[in-house]
Every structure is written in C-alpha cells, then in structure tokens.
MITIFI-307229 format. One record per residue (C-alpha): x, y, z; residue number from 1. Coordinates in steps of 0.05 Angstrom, whole numbers, plus 5000, padded with zeros to 4 digits. Example, Ala and Ser with C-alpha at 12.3 -4.5 7.8 and 13.67 -1.06 7.14 Angstrom:
2
<pt xx="5246" yy="4910" zz="5156" nr="1"/>
<pt xx="5273" yy="4979" zz="5143" nr="2"/>
***
This chain:
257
<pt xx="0733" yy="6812" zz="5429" nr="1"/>
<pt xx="0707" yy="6850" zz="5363" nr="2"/>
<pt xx="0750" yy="6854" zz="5292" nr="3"/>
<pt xx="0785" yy="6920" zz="5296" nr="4"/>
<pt xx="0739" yy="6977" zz="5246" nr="5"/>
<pt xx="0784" yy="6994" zz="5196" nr="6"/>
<pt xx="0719" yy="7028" zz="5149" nr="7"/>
<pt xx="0762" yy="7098" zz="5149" nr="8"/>
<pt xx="0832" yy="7063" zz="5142" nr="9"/>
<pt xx="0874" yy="7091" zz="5082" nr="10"/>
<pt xx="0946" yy="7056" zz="5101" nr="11"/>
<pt xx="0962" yy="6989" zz="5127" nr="12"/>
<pt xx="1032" yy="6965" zz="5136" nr="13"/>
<pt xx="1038" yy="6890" zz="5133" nr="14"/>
<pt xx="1088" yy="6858" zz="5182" nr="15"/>
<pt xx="1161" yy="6816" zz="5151" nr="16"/>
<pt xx="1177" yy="6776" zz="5118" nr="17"/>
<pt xx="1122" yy="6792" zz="5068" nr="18"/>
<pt xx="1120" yy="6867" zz="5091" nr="19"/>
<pt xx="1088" yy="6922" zz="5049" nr="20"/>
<pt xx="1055" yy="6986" zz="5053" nr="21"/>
<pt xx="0989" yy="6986" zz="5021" nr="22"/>
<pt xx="0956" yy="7056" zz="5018" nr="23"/>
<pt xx="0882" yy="7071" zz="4983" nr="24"/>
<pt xx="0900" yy="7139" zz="4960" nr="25"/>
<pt xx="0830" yy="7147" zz="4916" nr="26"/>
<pt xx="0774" yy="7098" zz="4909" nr="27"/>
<pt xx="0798" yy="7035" zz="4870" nr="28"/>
<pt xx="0870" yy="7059" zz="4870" nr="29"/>
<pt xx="0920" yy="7029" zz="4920" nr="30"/>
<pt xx="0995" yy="7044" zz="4914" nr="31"/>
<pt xx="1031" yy="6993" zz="4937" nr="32"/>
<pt xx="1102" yy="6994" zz="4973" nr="33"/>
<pt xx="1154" yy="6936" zz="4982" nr="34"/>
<pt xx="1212" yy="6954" zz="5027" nr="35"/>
<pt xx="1285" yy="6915" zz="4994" nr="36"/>
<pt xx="1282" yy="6865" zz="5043" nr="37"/>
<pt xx="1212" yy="6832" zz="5036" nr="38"/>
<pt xx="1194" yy="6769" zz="5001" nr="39"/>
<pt xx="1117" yy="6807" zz="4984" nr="40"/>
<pt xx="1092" yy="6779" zz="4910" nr="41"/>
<pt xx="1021" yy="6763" zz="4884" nr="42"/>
<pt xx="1020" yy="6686" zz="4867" nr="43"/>
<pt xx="0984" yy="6661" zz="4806" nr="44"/>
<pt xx="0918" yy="6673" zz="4797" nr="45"/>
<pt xx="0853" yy="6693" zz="4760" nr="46"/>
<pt xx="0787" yy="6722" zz="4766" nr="47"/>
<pt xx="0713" yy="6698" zz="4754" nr="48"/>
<pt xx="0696" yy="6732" zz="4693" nr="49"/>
<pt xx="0644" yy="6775" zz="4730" nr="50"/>
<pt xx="0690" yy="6788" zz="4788" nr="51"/>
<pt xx="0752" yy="6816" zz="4741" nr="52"/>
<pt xx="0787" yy="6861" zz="4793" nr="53"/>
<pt xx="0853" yy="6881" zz="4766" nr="54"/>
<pt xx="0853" yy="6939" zz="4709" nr="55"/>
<pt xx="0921" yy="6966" zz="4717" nr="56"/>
<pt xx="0989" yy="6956" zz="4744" nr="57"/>
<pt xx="1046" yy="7026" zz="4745" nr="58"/>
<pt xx="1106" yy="7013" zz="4766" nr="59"/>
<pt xx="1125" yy="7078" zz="4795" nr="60"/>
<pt xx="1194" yy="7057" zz="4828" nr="61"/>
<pt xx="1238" yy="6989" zz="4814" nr="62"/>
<pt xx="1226" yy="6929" zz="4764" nr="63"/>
<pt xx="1174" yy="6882" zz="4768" nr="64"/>
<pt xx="1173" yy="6814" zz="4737" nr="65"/>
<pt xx="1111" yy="6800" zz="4711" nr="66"/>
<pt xx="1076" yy="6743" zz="4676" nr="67"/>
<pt xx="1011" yy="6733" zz="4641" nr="68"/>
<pt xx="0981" yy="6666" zz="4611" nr="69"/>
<pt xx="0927" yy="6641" zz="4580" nr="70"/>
<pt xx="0911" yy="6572" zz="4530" nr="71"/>
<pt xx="0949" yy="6578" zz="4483" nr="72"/>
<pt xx="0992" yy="6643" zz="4498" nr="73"/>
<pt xx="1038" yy="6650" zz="4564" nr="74"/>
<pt xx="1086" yy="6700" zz="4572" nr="75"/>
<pt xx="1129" yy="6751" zz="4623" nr="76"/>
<pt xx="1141" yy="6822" zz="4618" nr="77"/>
<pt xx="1200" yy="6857" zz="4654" nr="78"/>
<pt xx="1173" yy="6921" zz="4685" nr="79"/>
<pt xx="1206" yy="6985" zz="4697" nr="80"/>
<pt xx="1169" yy="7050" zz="4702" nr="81"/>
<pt xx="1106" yy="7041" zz="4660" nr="82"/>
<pt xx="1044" yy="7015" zz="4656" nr="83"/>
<pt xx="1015" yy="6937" zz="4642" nr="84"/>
<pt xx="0938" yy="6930" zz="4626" nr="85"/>
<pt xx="0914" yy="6859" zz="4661" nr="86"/>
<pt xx="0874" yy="6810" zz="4607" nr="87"/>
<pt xx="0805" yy="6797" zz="4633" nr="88"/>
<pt xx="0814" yy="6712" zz="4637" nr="89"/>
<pt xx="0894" yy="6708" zz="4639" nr="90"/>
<pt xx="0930" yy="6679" zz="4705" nr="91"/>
<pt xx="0969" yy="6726" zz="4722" nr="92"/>
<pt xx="1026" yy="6744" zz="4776" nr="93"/>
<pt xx="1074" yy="6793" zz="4796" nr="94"/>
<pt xx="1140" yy="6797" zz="4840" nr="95"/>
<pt xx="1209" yy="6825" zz="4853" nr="96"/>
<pt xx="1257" yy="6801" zz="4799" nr="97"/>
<pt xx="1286" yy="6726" zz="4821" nr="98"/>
<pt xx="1359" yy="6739" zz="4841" nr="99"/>
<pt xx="1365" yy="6803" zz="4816" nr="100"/>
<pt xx="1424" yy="6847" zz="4841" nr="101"/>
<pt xx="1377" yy="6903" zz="4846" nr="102"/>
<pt xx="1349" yy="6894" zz="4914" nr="103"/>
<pt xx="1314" yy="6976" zz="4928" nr="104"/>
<pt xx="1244" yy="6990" zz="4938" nr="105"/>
<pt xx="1193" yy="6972" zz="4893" nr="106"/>
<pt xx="1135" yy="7023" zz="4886" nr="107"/>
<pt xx="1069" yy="7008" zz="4841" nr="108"/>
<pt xx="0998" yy="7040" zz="4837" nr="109"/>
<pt xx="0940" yy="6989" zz="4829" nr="110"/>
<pt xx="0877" yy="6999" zz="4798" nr="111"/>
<pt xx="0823" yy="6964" zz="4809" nr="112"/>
<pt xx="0744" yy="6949" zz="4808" nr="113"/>
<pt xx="0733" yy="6939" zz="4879" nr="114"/>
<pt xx="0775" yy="6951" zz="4934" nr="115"/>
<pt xx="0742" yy="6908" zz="4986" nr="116"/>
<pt xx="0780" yy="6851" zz="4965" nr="117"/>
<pt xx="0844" yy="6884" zz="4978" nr="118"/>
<pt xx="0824" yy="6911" zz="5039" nr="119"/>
<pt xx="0799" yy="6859" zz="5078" nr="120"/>
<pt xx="0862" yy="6818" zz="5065" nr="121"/>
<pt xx="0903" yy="6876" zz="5097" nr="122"/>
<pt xx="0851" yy="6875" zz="5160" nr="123"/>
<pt xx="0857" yy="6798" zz="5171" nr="124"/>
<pt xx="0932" yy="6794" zz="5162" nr="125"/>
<pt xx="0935" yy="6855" zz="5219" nr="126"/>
<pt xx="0877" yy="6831" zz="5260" nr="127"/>
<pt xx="0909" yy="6754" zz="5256" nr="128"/>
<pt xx="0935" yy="6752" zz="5326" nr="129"/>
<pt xx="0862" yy="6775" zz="5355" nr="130"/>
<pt xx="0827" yy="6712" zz="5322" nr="131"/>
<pt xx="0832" yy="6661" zz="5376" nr="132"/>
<pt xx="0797" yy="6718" zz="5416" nr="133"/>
<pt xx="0741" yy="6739" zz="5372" nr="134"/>
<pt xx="0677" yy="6729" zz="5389" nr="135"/>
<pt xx="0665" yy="6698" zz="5327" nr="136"/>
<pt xx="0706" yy="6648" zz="5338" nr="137"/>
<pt xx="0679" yy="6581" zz="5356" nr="138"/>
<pt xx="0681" yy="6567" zz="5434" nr="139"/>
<pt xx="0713" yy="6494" zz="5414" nr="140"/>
<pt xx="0766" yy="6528" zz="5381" nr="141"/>
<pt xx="0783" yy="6585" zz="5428" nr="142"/>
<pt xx="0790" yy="6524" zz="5478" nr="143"/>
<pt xx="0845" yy="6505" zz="5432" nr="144"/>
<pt xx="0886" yy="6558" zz="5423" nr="145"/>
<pt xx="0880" yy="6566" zz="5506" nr="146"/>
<pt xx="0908" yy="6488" zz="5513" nr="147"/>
<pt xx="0965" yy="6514" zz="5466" nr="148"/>
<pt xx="0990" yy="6574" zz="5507" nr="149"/>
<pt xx="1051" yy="6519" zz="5536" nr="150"/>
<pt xx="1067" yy="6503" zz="5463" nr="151"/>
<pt xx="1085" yy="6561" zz="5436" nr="152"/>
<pt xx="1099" yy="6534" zz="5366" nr="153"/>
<pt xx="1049" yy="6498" zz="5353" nr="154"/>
<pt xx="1002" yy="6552" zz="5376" nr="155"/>
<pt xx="1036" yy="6596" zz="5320" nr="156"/>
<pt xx="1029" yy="6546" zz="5270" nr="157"/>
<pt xx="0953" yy="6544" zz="5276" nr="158"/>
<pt xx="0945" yy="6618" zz="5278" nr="159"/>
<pt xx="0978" yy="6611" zz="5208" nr="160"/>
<pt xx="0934" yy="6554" zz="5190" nr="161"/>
<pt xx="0872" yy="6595" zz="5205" nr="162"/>
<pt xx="0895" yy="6664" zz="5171" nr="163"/>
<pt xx="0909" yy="6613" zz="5111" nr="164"/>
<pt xx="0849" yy="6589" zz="5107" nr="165"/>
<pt xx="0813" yy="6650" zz="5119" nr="166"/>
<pt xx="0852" yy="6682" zz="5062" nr="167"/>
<pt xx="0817" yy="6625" zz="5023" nr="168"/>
<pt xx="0754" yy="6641" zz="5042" nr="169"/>
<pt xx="0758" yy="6719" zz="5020" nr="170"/>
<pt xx="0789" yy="6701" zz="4955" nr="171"/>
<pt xx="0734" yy="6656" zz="4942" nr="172"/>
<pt xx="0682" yy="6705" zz="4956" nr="173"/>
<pt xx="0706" yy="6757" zz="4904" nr="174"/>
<pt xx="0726" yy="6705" zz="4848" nr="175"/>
<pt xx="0800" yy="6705" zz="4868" nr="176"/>
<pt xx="0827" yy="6641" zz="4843" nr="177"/>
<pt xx="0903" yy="6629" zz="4862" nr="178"/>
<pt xx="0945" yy="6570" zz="4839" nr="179"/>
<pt xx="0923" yy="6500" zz="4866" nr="180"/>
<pt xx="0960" yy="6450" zz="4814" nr="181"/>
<pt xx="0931" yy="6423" zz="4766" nr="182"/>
<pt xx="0952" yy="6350" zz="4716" nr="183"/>
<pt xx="1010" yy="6364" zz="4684" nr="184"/>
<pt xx="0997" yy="6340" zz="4620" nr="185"/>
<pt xx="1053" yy="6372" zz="4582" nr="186"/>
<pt xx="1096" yy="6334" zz="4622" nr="187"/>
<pt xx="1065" yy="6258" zz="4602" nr="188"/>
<pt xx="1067" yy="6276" zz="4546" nr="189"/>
<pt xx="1133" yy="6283" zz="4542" nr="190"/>
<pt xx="1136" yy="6217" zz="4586" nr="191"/>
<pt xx="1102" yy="6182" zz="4544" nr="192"/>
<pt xx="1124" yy="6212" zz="4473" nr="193"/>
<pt xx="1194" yy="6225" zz="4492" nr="194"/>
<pt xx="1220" yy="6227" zz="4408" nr="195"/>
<pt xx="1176" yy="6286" zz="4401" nr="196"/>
<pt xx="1216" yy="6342" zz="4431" nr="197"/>
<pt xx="1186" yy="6405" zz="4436" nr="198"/>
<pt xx="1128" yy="6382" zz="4405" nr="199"/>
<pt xx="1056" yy="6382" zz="4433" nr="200"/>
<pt xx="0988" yy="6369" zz="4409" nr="201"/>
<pt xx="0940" yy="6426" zz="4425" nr="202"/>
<pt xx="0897" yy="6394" zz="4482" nr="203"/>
<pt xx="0946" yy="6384" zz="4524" nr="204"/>
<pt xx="0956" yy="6452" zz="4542" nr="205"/>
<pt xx="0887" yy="6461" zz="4539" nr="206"/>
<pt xx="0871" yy="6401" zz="4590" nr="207"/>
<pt xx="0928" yy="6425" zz="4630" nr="208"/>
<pt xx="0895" yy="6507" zz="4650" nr="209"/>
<pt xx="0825" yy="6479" zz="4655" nr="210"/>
<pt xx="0851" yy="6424" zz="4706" nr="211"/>
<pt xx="0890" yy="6483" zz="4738" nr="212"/>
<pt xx="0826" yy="6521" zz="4741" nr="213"/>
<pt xx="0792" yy="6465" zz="4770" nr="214"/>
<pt xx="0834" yy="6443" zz="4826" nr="215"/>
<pt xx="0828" yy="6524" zz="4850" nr="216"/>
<pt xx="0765" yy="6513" zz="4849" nr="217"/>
<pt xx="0756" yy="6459" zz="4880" nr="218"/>
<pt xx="0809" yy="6474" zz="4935" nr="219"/>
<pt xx="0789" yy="6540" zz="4954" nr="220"/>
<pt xx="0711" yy="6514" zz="4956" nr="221"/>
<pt xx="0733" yy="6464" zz="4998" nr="222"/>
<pt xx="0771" yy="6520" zz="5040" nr="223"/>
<pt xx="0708" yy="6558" zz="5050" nr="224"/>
<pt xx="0669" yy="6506" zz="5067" nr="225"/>
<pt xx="0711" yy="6495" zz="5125" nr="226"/>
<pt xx="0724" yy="6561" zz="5143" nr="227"/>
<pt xx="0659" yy="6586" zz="5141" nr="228"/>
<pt xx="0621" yy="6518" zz="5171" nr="229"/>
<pt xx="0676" yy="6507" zz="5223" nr="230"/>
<pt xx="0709" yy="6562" zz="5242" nr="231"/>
<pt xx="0659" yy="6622" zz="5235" nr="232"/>
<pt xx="0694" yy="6669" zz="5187" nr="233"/>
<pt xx="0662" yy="6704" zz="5128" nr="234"/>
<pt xx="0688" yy="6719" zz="5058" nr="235"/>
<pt xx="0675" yy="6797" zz="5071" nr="236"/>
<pt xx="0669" yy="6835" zz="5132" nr="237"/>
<pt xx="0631" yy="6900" zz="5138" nr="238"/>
<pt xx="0682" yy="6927" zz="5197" nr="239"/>
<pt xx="0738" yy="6918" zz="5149" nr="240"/>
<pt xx="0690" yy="6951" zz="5072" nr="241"/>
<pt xx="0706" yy="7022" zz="5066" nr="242"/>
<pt xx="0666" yy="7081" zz="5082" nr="243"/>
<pt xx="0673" yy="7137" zz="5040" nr="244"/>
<pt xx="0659" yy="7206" zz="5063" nr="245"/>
<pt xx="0697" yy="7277" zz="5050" nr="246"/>
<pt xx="0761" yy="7276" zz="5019" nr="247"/>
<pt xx="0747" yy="7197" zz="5001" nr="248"/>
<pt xx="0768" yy="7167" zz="5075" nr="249"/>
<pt xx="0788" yy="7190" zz="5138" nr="250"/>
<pt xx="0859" yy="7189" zz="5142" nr="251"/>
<pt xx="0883" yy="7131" zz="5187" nr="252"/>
<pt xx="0941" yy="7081" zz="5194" nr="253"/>
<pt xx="0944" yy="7011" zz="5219" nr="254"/>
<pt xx="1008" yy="6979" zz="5227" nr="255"/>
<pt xx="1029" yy="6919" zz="5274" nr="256"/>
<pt xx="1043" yy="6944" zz="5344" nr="257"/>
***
C-alpha cells in the first residue's frame, strides 16, 4: 500500500478530539479552523534559526491565548481580531483560552516560509491508519500490528506511538523544536535559597532555556533516529510537498472517512 498523494490538496480536516480544518488558500498562507469542541493548540516550540517558519498569526474569528519567551523576556498576549508578528528565536505557542466561557470557533490565517512542514503533518495524521500497511513499513513491524488485530487496544496504542514518533521525525527535519523539559533551575534555586523570594540571579534562567533547548534536541534526535533507522519513515515526503500549478493548487479535500 502507497501514502495517499495529497501534492494538489488545499483542505484537510483533522479528525476529534484535536479536530481542525486546515486550508492552504495561497502559497505560504494556511487559515486555520478550530470547531468549539476541540482540544487543537500548537505546544511550545521554536525554530532553527535558518528554518524560522512562522511570520504571522491573524486571528480572524475568536481569542487566542498566546505566549512568547525568550532569556530574559517571557510573556502572553490575549488575541482577538488582529495580528501577532512571531520573534525569529522565541518559544512560542498558541491555544484556545484555558477555561474560558467563550467556547465558539476559533478562525486564524497563518503565514509562513514553507508550507511543507504544515502539510505533511496534515497527510500523516490522515494517512495514520494506512501505516501498518505501507510498503514502507518494515515487514517485522507489519507482522506486529497483524499479531495485534485480537487486541484491539493495544493495536491503537501503537498506531499512536508510531504517528508520535513520526511527528518527531518531520519536526526534526524542518528545525521544529517542541517542548522536551529541560532542568528547572529556577525552581533549586528557590530550593536551595528559599529567603530570597522572587529573587534570581541571571544564569539561572539562562541555564534553564538552553537546557530546554537541549533536551528537544536531544529527544527529537533521538526520535528520528529511531524512526527513520527502525521504522522506515522520512522527515518529508514528496507524495505529501505541494505542486503548484494554475490558480496555486488543484482544489481537493481530504478528510477522515
């Protein structure tokens, strides 16, 4: 079994709980919809200086929380209808509001460098359930997934293992770098200085985001390592990269059946 093309795919609807609409409506520009009930956000993360993808964030309907940080600075931005220009270095994230009473549809246009990223995390998430089939799947591991088809369960949970890690692997390959931990050394300090409340010497926070930048490093190498040693998957797929042709692509949808 072959990954499904998806070159001339402008709309792909991911499935619940973390459902959402993404459509490429012009090269580099995706709007972006999240229906009231879905727990969709974009965890904390950065980019490799020569990979900074993200230019531009409209809200367009709804309120966003968003947050931004970087040594020393960190801070969060309520969004309604407007525009927030990403830092090239920050973390960064963005999600519904927590506990908010305001539960509608959230709406935002995204602009950014290079779609590819974007778009072959939509084709994985929706070609998931075809991976212990693929023919690039290694026979050892196909065999597994067919000794699972009594246990239901734990079947699923190693589909979810494997779209995990091969969410890693694409993130890694366009200097996506989500939140791994890191030493929490505002924290000993406070341990260990407990008199001095609210009060921090500078390289603590400092030691703290390059140990955070570190461990997602080191994680997500690790990740794609093993996904791409192990289990035959690749950080970009040319069946999922987007062809453009007249009016930008053809127009297609892809939604879970």
């Amino acid at each position: 079994m072959d990954r499904t093309h998806t070159t001339t795919h402008t709309s792909f609807t991911l499935p619940s709980p973390a459902a959402a609409t993404f459509d490429f409506i012009a090269p580099n520009q995706i709007r972006i919809t999240i229906p009231a009930n879905s727990t969709r956000k974009t965890k904390s993360h950065w980019h490799s200086p020569d990979q900074e993808n993200c230019l531009l964030l409209h809200t367009e309907k709804g309120e966003l929380l968003f947050g931004y940080f970087k040594e020393p600075r960190t801070g969060a931005d309520v969004l309604g209808p407007g525009n927030f220009k990403f830092k090239p270095g920050y973390w960064t994230y963005w999600s519904r509001i927590p506990n908010s009473k305001k539960r509608g549809e959230i709406v935002v246009l995204f602009v950014v460098k290079d779609e590819g990223l974007y778009r072959n995390v939509c084709s994985v998430i929706l070609d998931a359930e075809k991976f212990p089939y693929l023919r690039t799947t290694p026979l050892w591991l196909r065999g597994v997934f067919a000794a699972l088809k009594l246990r239901p369960t734990a079947r699923k949970s190693l589909a979810e293992w494997m779209l995990y890690i091969q969410l890693q692997v694409i993130y890694r390959k366009h200097g996506y770098w989500e939140y791994h931990g890191g030493i929490n050394t505002l924290r000993w300090w406070q341990w260990t200085h407990p008199f001095d409340v609210g009060r921090h010497p500078a390289w603590t926070v400092r030691l703290q985001f390059r140990s955070q930048r570190f461990f997602s490093k080191a994680v997500q190498g690790a990740y794609y390592w093993v996904g791409r040693s192990l289990f035959g998957m690749k950080g970009d797929y040319p069946q999922y990269n987007p062809r453009f042709g007249q009016g930008y692509l053809l127009s297609e949808a892809w939604s879970p059946k």
